[in-house]
C-alpha positions as CSV (number, residue, x, y, z in Angstrom):
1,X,26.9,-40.8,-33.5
2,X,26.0,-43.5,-31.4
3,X,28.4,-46.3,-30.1
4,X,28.2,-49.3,-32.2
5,X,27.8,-51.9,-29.0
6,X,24.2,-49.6,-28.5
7,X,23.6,-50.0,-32.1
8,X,23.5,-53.4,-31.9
9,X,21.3,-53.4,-28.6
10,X,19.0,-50.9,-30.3
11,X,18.9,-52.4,-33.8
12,X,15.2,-52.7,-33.3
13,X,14.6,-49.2,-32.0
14,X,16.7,-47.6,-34.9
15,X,14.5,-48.9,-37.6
16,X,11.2,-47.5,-35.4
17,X,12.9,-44.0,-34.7
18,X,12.8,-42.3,-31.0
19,X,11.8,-39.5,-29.1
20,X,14.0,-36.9,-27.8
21,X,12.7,-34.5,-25.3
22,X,13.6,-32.1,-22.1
23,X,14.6,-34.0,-19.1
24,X,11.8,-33.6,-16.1
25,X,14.5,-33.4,-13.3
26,X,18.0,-32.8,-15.2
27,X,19.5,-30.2,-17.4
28,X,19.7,-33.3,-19.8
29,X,18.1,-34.6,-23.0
30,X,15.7,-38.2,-22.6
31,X,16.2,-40.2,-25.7
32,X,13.0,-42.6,-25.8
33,X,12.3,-45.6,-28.0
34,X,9.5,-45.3,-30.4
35,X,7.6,-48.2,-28.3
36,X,8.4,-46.6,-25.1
37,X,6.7,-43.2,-25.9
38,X,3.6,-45.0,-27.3
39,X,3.3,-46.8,-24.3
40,X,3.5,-43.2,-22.3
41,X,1.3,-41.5,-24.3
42,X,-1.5,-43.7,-23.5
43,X,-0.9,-43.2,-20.1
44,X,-0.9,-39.3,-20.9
45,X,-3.6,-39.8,-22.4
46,X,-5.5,-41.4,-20.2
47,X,-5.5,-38.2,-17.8
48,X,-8.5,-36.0,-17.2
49,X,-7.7,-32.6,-18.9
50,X,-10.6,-31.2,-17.3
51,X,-8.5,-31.3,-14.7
52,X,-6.0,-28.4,-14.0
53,X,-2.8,-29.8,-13.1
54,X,-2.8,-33.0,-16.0
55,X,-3.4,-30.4,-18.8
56,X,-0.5,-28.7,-16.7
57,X,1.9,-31.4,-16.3
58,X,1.5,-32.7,-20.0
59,X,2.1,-29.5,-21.7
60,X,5.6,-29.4,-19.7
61,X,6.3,-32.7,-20.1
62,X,6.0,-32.7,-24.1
63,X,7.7,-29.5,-23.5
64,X,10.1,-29.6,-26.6
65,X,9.0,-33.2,-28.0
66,X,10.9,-33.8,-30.8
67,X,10.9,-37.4,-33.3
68,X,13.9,-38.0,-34.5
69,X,15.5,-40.8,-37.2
70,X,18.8,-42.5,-37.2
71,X,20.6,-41.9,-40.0
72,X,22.4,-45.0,-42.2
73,X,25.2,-44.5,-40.0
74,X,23.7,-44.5,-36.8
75,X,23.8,-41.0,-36.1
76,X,20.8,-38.8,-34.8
77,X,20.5,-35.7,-35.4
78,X,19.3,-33.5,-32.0
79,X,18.0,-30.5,-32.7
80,X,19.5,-27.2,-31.4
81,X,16.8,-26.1,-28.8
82,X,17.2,-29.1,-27.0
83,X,21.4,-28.9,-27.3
84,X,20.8,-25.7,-25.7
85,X,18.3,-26.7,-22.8
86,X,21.0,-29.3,-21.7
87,X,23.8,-26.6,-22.6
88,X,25.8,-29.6,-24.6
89,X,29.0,-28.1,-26.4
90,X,31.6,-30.6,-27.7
91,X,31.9,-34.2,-25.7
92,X,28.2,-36.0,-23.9
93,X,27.9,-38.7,-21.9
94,X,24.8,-41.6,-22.8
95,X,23.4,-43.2,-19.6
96,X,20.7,-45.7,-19.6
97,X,17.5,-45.0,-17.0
98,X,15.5,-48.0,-17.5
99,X,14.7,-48.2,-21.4
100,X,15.3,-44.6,-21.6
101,X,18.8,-43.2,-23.0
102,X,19.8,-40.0,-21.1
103,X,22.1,-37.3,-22.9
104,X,24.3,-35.4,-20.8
105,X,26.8,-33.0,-21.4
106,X,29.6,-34.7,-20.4
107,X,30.8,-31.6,-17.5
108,X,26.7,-31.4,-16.7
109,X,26.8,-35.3,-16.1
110,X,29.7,-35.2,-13.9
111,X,28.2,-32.4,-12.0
112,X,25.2,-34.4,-11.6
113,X,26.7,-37.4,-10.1
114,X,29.7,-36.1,-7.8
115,X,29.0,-36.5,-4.3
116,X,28.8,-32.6,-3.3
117,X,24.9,-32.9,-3.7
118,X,24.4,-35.1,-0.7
119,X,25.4,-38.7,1.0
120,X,25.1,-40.8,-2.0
121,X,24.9,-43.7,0.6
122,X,22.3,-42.3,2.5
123,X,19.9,-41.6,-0.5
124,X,20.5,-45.5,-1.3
125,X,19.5,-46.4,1.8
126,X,16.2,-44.1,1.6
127,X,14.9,-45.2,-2.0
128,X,16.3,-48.8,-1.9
129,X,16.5,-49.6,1.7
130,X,12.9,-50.7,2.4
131,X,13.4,-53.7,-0.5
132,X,11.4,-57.2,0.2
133,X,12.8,-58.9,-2.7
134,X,15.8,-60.3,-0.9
135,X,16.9,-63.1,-3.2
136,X,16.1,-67.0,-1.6
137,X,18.9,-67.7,1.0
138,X,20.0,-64.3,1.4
139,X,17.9,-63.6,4.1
């Protein structure tokens, strides 16, 4: 069941349906918006598959594609290969990565984000650190 404050924000998206599907880097589940997939799936298929590694890298990232349809009560129904893949039992977390919607298992998430992987501070440094786009009289 999804919270009613992101039904409201994905009114829109509910009526066009999503995409659920295997996480690249996480033991998590990507929820995609209709519009977003369509706009990946061009790029997909703008790749060479004479080409080795795109035929490669597209047949693991549809890995496990699945469409799925919100329900009259807002509910979607995931199906149970991909509840296994993120090992999601009872309580999951929803994250937002951009216009995707990430589902965790709720332990998995907290796994994921806890500091014993490395210096949180020091990986924002690395991928944020070299930023231009200081804001006019910040600088």
């Amino acid at each position: 069941m999804m919270p009613s404050a992101l039904k409201k924000q994905l009114a829109k998206e509910l009526q066009e349906g999503f995409v659920v599907k295997r996480s690249v880097f996480n033991s998590c589940l990507e929820l995609w918006p209709m519009s977003e997939w369509e706009v990946m799936m061009k790029k997909l298929n703008g790749l060479n598959r004479f080409v080795k590694k795109n035929v490669d890298f597209i047949r693991k990232f549809t890995a496990g594609v699945k469409l799925v349809e919100a329900d009259a009560s807002g509910r979607l129904l995931i199906p149970k290969d991909l509840i296994a893949f993120a090992s999601i039992t009872k309580d999951i977390v929803l994250t937002s990565g951009g216009n995707i919607i990430e589902i965790w298992d709720a332990v998995g998430y907290e796994e994921a984000v806890s500091n014993e992987d490395g210096d949180f501070a020091a990986l924002a440094e690395e991928v944020m650190g070299d930023q231009n786009d200081v804001p006019d009289g910040l600088s």
